[in-house]
PAVOFI-727271 format. One record per residue (C-alpha): residue number from 1; residue in one letter; y, z, x. Coordinates in Angstrom, 3 decimals. Last residue first. Layout:
PAVOFI-727271
    nr   rest      north         up       east
   NUM      A          Y          Z          X
...
END
This chain:
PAVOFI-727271
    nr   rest      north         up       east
   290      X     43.235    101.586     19.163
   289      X     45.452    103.855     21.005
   288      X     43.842    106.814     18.891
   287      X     40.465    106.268     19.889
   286      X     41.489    106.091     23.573
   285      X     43.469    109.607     23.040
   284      X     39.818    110.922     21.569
   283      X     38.073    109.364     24.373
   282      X     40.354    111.116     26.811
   281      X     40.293    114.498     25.478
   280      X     37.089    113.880     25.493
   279      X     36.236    113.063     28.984
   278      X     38.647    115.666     29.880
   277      X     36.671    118.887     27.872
   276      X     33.423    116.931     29.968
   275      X     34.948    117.386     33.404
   274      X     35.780    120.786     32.288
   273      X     32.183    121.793     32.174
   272      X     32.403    125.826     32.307
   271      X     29.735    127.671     33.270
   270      X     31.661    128.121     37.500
   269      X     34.282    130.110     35.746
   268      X     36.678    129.258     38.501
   267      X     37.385    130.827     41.831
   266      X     39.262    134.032     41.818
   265      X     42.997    135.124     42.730
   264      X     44.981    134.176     39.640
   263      X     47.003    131.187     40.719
   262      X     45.965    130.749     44.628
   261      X     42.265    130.219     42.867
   260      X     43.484    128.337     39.914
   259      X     44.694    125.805     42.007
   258      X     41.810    125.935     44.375
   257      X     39.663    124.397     41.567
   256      X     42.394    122.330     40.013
   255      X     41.782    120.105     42.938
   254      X     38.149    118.905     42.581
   253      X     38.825    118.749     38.237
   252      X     42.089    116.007     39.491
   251      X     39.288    113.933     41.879
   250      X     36.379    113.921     39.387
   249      X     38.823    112.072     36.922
   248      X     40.331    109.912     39.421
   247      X     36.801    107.744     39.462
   246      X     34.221    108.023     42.468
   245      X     32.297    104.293     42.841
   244      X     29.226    103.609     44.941
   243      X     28.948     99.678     45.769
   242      X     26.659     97.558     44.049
   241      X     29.006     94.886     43.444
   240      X     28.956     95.531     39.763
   239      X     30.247     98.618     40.606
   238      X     32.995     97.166     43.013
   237      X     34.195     95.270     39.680
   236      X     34.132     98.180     37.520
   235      X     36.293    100.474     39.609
   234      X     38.930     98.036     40.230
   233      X     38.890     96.900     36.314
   232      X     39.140    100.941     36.007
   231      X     36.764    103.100     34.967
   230      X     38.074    106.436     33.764
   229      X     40.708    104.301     32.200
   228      X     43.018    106.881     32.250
   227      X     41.463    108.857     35.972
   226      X     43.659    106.793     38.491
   225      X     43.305    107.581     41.965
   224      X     40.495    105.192     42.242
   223      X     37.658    105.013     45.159
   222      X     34.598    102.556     45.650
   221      X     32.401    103.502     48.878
   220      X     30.532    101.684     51.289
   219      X     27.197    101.242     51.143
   218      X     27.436     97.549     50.946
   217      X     29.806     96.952     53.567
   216      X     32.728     95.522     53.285
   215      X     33.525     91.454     52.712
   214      X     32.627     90.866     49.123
   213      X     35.186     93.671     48.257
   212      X     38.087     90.992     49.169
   211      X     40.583     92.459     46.715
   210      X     42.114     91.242     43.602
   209      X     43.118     94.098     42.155
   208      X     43.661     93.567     38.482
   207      X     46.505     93.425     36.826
   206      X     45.821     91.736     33.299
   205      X     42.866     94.333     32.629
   204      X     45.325     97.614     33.118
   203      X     44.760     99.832     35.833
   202      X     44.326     97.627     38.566
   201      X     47.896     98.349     40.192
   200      X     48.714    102.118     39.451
   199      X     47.955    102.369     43.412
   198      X     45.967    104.951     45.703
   197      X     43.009    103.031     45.673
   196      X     40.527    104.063     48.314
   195      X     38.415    101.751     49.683
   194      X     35.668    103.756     52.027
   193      X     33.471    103.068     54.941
   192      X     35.357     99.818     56.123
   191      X     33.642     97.200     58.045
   190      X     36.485     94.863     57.179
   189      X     38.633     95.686     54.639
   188      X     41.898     95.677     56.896
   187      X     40.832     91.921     58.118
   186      X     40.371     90.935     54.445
   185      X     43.609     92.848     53.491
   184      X     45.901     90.996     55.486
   183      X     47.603     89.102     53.158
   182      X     48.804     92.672     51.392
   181      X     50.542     93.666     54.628
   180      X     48.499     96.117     56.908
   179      X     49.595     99.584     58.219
   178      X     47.475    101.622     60.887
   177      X     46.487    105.176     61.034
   176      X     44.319    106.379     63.805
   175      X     46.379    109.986     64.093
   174      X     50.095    109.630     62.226
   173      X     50.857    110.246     58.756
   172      X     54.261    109.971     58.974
   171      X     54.052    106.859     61.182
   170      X     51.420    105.242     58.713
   169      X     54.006    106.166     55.807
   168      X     56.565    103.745     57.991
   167      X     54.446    101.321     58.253
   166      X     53.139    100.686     55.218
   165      X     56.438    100.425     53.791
   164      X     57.782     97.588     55.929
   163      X     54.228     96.184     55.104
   162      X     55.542     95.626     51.777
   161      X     52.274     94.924     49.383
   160      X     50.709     97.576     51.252
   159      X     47.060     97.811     53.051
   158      X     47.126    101.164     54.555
   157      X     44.207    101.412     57.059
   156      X     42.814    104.807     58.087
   155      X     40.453    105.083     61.168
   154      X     37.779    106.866     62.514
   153      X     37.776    108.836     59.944
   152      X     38.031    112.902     61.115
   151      X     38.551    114.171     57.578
   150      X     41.774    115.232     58.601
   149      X     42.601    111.752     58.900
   148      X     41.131    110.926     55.435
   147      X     43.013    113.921     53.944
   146      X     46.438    111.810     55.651
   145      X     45.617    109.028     54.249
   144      X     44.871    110.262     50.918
   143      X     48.083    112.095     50.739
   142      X     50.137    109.020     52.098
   141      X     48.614    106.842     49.483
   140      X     49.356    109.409     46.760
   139      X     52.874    109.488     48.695
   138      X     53.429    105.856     48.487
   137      X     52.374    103.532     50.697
   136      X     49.622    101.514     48.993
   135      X     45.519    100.823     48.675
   134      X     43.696    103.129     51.497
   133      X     41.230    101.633     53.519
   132      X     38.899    104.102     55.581
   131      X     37.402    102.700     58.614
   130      X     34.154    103.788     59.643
   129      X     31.329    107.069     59.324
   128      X     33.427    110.586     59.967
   127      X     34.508    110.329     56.727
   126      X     30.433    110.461     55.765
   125      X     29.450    109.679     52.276
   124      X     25.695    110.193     51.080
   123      X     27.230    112.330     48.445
   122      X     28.975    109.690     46.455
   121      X     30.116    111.489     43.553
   120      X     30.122    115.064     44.300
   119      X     31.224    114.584     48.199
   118      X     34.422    112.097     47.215
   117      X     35.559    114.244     44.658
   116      X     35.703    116.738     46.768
   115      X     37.108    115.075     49.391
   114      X     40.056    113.635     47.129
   113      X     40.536    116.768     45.106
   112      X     40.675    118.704     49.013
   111      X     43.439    116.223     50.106
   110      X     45.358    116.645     46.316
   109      X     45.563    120.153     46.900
   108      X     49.102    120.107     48.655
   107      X     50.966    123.227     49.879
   106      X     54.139    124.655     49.373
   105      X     55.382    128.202     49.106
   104      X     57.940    129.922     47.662
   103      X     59.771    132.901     49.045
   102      X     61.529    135.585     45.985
   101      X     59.543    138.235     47.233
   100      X     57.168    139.057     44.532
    99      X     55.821    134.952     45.293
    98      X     56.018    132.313     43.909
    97      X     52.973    129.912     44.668
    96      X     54.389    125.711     44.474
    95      X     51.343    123.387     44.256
    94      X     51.581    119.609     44.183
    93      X     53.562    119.422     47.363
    92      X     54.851    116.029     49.533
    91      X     55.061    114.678     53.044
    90      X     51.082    114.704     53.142
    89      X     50.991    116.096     56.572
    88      X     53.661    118.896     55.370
    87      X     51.477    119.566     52.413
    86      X     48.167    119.457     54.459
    85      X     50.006    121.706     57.195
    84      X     51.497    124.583     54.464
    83      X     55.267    124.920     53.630
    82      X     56.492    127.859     54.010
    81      X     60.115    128.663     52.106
    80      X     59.929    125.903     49.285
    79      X     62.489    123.897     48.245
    78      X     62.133    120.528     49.663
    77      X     58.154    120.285     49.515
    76      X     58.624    120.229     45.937
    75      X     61.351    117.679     45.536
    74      X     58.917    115.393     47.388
    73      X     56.014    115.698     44.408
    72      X     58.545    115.775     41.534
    71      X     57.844    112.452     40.231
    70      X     55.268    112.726     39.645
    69      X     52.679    116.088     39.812
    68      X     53.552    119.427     40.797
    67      X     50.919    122.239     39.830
    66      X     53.066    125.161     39.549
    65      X     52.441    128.905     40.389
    64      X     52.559    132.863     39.443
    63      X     55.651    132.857     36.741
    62      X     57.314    135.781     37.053
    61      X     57.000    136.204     41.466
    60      X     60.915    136.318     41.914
    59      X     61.651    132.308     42.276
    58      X     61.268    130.334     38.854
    57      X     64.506    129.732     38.050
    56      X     64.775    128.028     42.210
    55      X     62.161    125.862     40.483
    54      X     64.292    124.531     38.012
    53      X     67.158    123.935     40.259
    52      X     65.142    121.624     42.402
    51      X     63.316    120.305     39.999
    50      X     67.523    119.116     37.732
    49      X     67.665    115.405     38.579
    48      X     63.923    114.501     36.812
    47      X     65.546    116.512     33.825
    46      X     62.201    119.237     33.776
    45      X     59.165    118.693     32.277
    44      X     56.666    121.771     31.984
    43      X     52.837    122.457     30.837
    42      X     51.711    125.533     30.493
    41      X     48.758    127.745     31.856
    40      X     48.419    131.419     30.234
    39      X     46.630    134.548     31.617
    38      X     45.398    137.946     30.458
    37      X     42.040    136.560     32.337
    36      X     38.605    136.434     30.536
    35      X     36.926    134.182     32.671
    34      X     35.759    131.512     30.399
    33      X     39.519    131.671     28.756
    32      X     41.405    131.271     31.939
    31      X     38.535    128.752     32.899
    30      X     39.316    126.651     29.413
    29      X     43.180    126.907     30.300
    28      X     43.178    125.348     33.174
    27      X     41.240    122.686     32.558
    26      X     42.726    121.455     29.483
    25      X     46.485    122.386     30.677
    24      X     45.569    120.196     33.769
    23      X     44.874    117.171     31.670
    22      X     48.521    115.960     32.170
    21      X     49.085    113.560     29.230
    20      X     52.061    115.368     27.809
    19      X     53.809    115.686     31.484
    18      X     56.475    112.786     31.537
    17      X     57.577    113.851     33.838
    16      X     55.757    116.512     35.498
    15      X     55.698    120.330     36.188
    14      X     52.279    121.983     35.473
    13      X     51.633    125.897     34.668
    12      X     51.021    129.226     35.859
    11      X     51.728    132.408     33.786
    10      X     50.291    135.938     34.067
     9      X     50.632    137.933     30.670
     8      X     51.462    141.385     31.416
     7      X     55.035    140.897     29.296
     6      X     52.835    139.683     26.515
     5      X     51.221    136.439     24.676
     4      X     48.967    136.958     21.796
     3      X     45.777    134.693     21.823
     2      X     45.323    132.455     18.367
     1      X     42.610    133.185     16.276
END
């Protein structure tokens, strides 16, 4: 039987594009049943020229929140009212809260996915340990950098194919945060704590990362942004290294948590195993593909 949607129905959703293979609608929507809530999570895609006028629409406390994903991360920071420290550290937003008022508000969950994810899938790690490596210069990079800083590592390396780049998100991010060209990786990898790869580059068999894991410690930790593979060729290879691995997947459940608290006020259902709704949801799309 299909819920009825009213005026007293609170509404959060996702803004992307492309958006259909967001798993946030999944997750969301499986604690707004669990708990009971009058509630609704949808997914949106504005004209990539138009976020900034589509969440202006918004303004006036009707629709509770947005997750913000690519490419509308930036355009997010730029049109909210407050903009919180790990959002403004990040240089980007991937929750907007509306308020009554007509004032939105920026901050960025993707730091507290990233730790999260970080402490339920390698739980012996310690930011506070080594060097942290962090694979590109965009602003996933320069969110994970900059959650790594707050961390307290040591010391954040971005290793960038464009060094250029690198240096200019390592400036934004600022604490212990140095930039290193793609030729430099073995002397960025070394003695690092952590690898974090914050790149779509590895995803798909015949682009690989070819990166000098032989060279870091062996308790040191395996990271991917990406969640579709769950395991990625980067993934896989540091596992068959012997090194602890944390997938994407764990990351995007650790940040919808305090999503759907600034949405609707309460953590989540804590019975529900959303991790294993995506899992799925991703098998099934994998089934499809082939």
């Amino acid at each position: 039987m299909t819920r009825s949607i009213t005026g007293a129905t609170a509404v959060a959703g996702v803004a992307g594009s492309p958006i259909a293979h967001s798993l946030s609608p999944l997750i969301q929507n499986a604690w707004i049943k669990a708990a009971g809530l009058d509630a609704v999570y949808v997914p949106f895609s504005p004209p990539p020229d138009r976020f900034s006028h589509f969440a202006e629409g918004l303004r006036g406390g009707a629709v509770r929140g947005l997750n913000v994903t690519l490419p509308f991360k930036e355009a997010a920071l730029s049109v909210a009212h407050e903009v919180g420290e790990r959002a403004e550290r990040a240089g980007a937003a991937n929750l907007l809260i509306f308020n009554e008022d007509g004032s939105i508000v920026a901050d960025n969950v993707d730091g507290l996915g990233l730790l999260g994810a970080l402490a339920s899938q390698a739980p012996g790690f310690d930011p506070k340990a080594g060097p942290a490596v962090v694979m590109g210069a965009g602003g996933a990079a320069r969110g994970a950098a900059s959650a790594l800083v707050m961390a307290g590592a040591p010391e954040v390396r971005l290793v960038n194919r464009t060094l250029a780049r690198a240096e200019v998100v390592a400036g934004a991010v600022g604490g212990a945060t140095r930039a290193f060209s793609l030729d430099e990786a073995v002397r960025a990898f070394d003695g690092a704590n952590v690898v974090v790869n914050a790149t779509s580059a590895g995803v798909a068999s015949d682009d690989a990362l070819n990166l000098p894991l032989e060279g870091i410690p062996a308790t040191a930790v395996a990271m991917d942004m990406t969640y579709s593979p769950l395991i990625t060729p980067f993934l896989s290879r540091a596992r068959l290294l012997g090194h602890p691995i944390v997938d994407g997947l764990e990351m995007l459940v650790r940040q919808a948590g305090p999503s759907f608290e600034a949405f609707f006020g309460r953590v989540p259902p804590a019975d529900v195993d959303v991790r294993a709704l995506c899992i799925a949801a991703l098998d099934a799309k994998a089934g499809v593909k082939a």
